[in-house]
MIPAPA-312021 format. One record per residue (C-alpha): residue number from 1; y negated, x, z negated. Coordinates in pm, 1 decimal. Layout:
// residues N
@k: NUM py: Y px: X pz: Z .
...
// end
This chain:
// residues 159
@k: 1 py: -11597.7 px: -9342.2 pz: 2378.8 .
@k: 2 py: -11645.0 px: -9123.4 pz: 2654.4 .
@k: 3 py: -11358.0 px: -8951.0 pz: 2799.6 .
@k: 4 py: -11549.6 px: -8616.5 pz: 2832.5 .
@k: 5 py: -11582.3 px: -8593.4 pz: 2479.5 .
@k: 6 py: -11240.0 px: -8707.7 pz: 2438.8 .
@k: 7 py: -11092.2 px: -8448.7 pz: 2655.1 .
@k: 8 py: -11367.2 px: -8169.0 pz: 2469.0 .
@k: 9 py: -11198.6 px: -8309.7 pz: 2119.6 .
@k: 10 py: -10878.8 px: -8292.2 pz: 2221.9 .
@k: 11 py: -10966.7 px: -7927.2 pz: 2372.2 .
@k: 12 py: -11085.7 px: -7808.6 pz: 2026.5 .
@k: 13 py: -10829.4 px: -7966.8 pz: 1839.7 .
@k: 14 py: -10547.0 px: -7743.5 pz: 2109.6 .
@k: 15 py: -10756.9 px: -7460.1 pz: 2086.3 .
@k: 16 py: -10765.1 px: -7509.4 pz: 1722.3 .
@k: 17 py: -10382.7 px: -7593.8 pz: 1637.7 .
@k: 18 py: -10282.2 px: -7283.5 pz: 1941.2 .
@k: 19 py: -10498.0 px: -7070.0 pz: 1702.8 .
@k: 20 py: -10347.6 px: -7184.9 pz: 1347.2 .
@k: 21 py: -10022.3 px: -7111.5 pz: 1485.4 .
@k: 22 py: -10060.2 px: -6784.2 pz: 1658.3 .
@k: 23 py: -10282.2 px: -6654.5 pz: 1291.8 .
@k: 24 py: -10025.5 px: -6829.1 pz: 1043.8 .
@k: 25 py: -9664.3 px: -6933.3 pz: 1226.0 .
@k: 26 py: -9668.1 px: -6659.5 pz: 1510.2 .
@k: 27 py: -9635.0 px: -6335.2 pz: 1273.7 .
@k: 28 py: -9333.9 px: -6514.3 pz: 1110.2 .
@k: 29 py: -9188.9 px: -6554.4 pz: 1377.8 .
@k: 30 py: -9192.2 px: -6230.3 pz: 1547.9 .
@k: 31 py: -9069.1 px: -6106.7 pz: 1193.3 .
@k: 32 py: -8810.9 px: -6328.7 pz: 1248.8 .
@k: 33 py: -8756.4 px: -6234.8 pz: 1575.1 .
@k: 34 py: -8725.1 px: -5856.4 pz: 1474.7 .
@k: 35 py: -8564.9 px: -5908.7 pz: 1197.6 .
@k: 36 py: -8289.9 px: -6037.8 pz: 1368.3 .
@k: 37 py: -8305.3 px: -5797.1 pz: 1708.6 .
@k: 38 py: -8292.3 px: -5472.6 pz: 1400.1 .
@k: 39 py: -7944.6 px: -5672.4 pz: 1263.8 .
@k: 40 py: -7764.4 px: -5722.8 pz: 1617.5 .
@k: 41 py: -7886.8 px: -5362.4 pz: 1689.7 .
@k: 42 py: -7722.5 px: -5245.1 pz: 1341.0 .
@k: 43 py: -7429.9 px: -5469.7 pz: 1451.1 .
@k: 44 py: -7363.5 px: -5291.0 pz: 1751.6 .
@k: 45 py: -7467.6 px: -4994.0 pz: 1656.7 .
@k: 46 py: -7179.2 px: -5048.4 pz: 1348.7 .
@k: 47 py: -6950.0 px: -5167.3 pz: 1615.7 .
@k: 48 py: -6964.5 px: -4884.5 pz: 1826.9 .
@k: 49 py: -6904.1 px: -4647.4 pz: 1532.7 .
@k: 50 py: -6646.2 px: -4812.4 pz: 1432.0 .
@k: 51 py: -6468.7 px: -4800.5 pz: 1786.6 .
@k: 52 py: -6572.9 px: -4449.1 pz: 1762.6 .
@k: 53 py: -6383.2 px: -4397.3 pz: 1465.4 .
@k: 54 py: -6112.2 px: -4597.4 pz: 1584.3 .
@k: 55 py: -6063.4 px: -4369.7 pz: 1915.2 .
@k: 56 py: -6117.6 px: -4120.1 pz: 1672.7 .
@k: 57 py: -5860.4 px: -4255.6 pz: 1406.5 .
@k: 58 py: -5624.7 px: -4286.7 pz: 1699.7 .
@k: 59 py: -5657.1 px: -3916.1 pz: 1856.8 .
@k: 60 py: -5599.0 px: -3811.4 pz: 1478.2 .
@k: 61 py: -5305.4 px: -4050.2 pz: 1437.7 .
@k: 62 py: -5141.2 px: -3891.2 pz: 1791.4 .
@k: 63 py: -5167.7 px: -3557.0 pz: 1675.1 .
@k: 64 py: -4984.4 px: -3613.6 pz: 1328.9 .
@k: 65 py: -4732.2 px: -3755.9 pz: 1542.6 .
@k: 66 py: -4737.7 px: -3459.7 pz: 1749.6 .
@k: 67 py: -4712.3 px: -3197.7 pz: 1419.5 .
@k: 68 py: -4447.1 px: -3410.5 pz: 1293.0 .
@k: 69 py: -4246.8 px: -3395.1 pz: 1587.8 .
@k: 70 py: -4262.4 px: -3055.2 pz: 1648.5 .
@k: 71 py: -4193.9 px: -2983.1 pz: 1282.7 .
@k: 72 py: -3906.8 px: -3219.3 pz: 1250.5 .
@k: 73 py: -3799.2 px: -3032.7 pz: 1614.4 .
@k: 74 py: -3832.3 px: -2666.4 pz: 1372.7 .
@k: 75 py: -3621.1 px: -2857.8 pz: 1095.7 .
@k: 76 py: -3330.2 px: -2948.0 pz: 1354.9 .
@k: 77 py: -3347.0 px: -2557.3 pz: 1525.9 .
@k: 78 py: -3361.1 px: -2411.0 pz: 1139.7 .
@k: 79 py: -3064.0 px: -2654.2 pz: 1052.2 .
@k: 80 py: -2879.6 px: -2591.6 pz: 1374.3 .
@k: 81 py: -2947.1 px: -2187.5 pz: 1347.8 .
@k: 82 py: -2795.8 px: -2228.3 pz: 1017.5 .
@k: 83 py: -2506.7 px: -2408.9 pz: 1060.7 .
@k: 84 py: -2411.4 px: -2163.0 pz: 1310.4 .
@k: 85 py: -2461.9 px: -1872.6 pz: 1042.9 .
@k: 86 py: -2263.7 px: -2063.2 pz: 810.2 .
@k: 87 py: -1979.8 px: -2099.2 pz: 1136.8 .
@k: 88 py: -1997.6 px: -1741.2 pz: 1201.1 .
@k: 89 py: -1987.6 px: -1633.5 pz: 815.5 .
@k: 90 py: -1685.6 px: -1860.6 pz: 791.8 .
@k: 91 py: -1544.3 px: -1665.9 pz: 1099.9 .
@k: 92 py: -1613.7 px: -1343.8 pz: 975.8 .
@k: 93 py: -1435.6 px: -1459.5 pz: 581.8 .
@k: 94 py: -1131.6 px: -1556.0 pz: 831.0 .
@k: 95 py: -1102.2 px: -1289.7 pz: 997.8 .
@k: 96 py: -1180.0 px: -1088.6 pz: 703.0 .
@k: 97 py: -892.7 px: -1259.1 pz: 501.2 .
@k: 98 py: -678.0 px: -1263.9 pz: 799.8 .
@k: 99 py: -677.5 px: -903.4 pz: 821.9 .
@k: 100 py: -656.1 px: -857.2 pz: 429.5 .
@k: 101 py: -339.5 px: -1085.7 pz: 403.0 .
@k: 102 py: -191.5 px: -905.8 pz: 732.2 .
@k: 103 py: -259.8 px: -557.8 pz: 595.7 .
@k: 104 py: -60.9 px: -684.9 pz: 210.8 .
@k: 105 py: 185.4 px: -877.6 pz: 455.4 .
@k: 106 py: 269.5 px: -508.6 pz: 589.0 .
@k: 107 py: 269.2 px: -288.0 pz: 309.9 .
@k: 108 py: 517.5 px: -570.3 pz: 146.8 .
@k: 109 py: 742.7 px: -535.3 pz: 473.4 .
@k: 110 py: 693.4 px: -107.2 pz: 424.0 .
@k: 111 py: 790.1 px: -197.4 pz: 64.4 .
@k: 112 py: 1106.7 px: -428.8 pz: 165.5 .
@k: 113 py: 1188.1 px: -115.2 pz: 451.1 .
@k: 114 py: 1178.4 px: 125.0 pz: 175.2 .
@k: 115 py: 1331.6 px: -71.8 pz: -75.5 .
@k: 116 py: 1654.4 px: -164.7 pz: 208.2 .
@k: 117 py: 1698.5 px: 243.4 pz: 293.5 .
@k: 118 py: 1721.0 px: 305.9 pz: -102.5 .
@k: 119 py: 1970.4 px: 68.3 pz: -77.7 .
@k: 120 py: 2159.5 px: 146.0 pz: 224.1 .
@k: 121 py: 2114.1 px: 547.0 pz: 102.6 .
@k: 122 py: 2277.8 px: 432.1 pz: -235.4 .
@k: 123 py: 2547.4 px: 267.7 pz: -62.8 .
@k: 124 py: 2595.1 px: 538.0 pz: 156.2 .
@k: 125 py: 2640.4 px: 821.1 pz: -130.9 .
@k: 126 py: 2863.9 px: 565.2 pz: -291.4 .
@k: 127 py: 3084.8 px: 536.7 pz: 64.4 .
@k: 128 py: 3067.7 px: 901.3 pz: 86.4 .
@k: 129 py: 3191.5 px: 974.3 pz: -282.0 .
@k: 130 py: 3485.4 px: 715.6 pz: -215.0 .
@k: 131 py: 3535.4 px: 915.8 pz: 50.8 .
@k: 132 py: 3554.9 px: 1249.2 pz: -34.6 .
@k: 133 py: 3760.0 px: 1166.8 pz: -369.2 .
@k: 134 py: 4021.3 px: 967.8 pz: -124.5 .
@k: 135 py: 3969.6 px: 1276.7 pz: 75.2 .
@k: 136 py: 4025.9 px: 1497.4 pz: -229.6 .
@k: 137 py: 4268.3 px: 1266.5 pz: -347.7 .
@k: 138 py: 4108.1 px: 1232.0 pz: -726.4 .
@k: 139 py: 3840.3 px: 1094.0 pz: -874.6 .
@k: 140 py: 3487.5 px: 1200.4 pz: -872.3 .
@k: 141 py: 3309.9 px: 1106.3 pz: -1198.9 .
@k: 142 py: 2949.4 px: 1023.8 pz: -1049.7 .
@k: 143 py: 2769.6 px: 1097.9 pz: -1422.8 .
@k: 144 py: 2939.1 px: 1451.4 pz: -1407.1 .
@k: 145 py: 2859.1 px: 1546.2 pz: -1070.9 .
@k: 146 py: 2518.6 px: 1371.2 pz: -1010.0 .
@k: 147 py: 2331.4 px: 1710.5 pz: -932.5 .
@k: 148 py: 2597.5 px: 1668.6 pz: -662.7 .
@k: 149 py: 2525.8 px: 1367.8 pz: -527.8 .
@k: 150 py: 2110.1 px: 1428.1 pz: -520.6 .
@k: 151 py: 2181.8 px: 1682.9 pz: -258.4 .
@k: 152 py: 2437.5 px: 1440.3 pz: -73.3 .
@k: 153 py: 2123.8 px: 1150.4 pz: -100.2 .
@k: 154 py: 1896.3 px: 1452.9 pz: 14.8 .
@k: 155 py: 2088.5 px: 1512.1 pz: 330.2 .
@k: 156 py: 2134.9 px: 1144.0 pz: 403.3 .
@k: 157 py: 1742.6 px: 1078.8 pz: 358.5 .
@k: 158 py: 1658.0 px: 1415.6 pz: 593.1 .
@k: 159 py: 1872.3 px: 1219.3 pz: 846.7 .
// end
């Protein structure tokens, strides 16, 4: 055969299989093709969101930190402020009692004063009877003459 008609055969038969291709193999595979540009798009497109939300997951995740610092900060200053009310209500019950015990500590020293001049004043209207009935060289009978012996007290107490 002639190589002319060779080379016109093997023309049509390119022409032919280039045109079988592009109308049955060529649409599939641009489907294909897009198919799979759509899914790396929607990959990145995912993966960008999620590094979004990350950032965002991050910024959230700082700021609880933040509140729960600064609200474990207003625990401590609450706790401290009330320790320190508790300190000065303790004070304040101290001095409170202090003065309270001072205050029955003195009237039980006015009532051990009192109680010691009674005595002394006793003592002394007892020295002074012995006296005057050593003076008066009898006996004065202290039940018969105790209207005497108020108004001797009454003169000792007056000073």
């Amino acid at each position: 055969m002639d190589i002319a008609v060779t080379l016109v055969v093997q023309g049509l038969a390119f022409f032919l299989v280039v045109w079988l291709v592009m109308h049955f193999g060529w649409p599939g595979f641009i489907n294909a093709l897009e198919t799979r540009q759509k899914k790396i798009a929607e990959g990145l497109a995912a993966a960008n969101k999620g590094q979004k939300d990350l950032d965002d997951a991050k910024l959230r995740a700082q700021e609880i930190i933040r509140e729960a610092r600064d609200k474990a900060a207003q625990i401590v200053e609450q706790a401290n402020r009330r320790a320190n009310e508790i300190v000065d209500d303790a004070k304040t019950a101290a001095v409170t009692e202090g003065q309270r015990l001072v205050a029955h500590a003195h009237e039980e020293i006015s009532l051990e004063v009192t109680r010691a001049r009674e005595g002394l004043r006793k003592q002394v209207a007892g020295l002074a009877v012995r006296g005057a009935s050593r003076l008066l060289s009898r006996e004065i009978d202290a039940s018969a003459h105790a209207d005497l012996l108020d108004k001797l007290e009454l003169e000792i107490e007056r000073g």
